[in-house]
N, C-alpha and C positions, 0 to 999 in steps of 0.2 A: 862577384859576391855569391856565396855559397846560399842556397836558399833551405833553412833547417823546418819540416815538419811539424806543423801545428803538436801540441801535446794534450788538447782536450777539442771534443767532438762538438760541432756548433748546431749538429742536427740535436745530439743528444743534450745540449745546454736547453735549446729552443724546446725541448719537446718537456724538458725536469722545468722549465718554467710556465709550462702550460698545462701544470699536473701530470703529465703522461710519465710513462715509465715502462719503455719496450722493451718485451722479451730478447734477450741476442745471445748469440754465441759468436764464437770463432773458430775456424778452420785450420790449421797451419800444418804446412809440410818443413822434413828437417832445415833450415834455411841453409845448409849445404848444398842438397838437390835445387831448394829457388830461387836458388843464386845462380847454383850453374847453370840452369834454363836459362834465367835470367840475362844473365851473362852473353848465351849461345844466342840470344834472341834481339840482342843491342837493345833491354828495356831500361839500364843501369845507367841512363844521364848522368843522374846527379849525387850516384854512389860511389864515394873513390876507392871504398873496400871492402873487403867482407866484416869488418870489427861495423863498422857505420852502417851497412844492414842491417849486422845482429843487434847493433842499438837501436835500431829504427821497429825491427821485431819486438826487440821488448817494451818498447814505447806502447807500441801497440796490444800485446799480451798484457800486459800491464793492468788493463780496465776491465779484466774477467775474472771471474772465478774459476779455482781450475774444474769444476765438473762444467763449464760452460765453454771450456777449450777441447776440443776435439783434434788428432792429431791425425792426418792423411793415410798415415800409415798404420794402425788400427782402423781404419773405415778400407782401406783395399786387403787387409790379413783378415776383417770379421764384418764386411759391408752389415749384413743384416743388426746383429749387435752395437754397431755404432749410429746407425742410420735410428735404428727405436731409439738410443738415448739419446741422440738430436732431435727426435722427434717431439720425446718427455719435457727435455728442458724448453722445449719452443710450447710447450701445452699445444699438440698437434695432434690427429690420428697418426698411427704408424701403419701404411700398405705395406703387408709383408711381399705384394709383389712390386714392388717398385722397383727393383733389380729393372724385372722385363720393359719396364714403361722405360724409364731412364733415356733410353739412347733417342727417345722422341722428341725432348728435350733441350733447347739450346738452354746452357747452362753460363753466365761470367767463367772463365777460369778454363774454360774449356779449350784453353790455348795450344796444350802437349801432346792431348789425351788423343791417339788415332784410331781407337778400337773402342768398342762398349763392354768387352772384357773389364772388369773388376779386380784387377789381380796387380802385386805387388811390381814395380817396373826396379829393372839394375839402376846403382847410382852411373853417373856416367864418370869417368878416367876422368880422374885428376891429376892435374902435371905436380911434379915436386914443390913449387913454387907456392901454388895452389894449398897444398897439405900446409906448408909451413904458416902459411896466412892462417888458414882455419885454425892450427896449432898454438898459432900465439894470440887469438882473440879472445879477449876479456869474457866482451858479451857475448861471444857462445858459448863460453864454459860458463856462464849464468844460465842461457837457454838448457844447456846439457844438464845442467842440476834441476833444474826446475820441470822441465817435460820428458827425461830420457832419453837426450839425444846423443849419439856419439860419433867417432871418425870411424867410418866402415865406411867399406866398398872398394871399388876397385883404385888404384893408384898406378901411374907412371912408370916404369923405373928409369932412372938417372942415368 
């Protein structure tokens, strides 16, 4: 039996029933790239495809605003620039050196990253098979419309 992903947050039910009401955002990189990690990494139990990720992305996108979704890939093309507007939306200071502290830092997510370089990483080869999956799912040409995501990078050949 396929096990399907809650679709509302039970911290966030507990917290809207105790008056609170917490600051958040979200992070997201193209779910191209964290899939194929994903993938490369055996994290994908109970994913049978990239269309069921990208539905499970937007289950999750779902619950923000878009100045409250930050995308991966403007925070490594303009760290500083993205990093103050996560800061803003969090009502946070913004340390214009945080660059330099960073890598002191055990960070969640910190699964791919081998360097504390800041800088944009290639997507990785994707086999033809791979393109055609991405090609014909639904929910990423939802994602793609909604955050600017597209099929780039490198590909196969057949």
């Amino acid at each position: 039996m396929r096990r399907v992903p809650n679709t509302r947050s039970s911290l966030l039910l507990a917290l809207a029933e105790g008056g609170l009401t917490p600051l958040s955002i979200v992070t997201v990189r193209d779910p191209i790239d964290s899939w194929l990690s994903s993938r490369e990494n055996g994290w994908l139990h109970e994913v049978e495809s990239f269309d069921e990720y990208c539905r499970r992305f937007l289950l999750l996108v779902r619950h923000f605003e878009p100045g409250k979704i930050f995308r991966y890939e403007d925070f490594v093309r303009n760290p500083q620039r993205t990093t103050q507007a996560i800061c803003f939306a969090l009502e946070l200071d913004f340390d214009p050196q945080f660059a330099t502290r960073m890598s002191t830092i055990r960070l969640t997510g910190d699964s791919g990253r081998k360097s504390n370089e800041i800088v944009p990483r290639p997507r990785r080869t994707m086999a033809p098979e791979i393109v055609r999956e991405v090609m014909a799912s639904v929910h990423y040409a939802e994602i793609s419309n909604q955050l600017g995501y597209g099929l780039q990078g490198s590909v196969e050949k057949e």
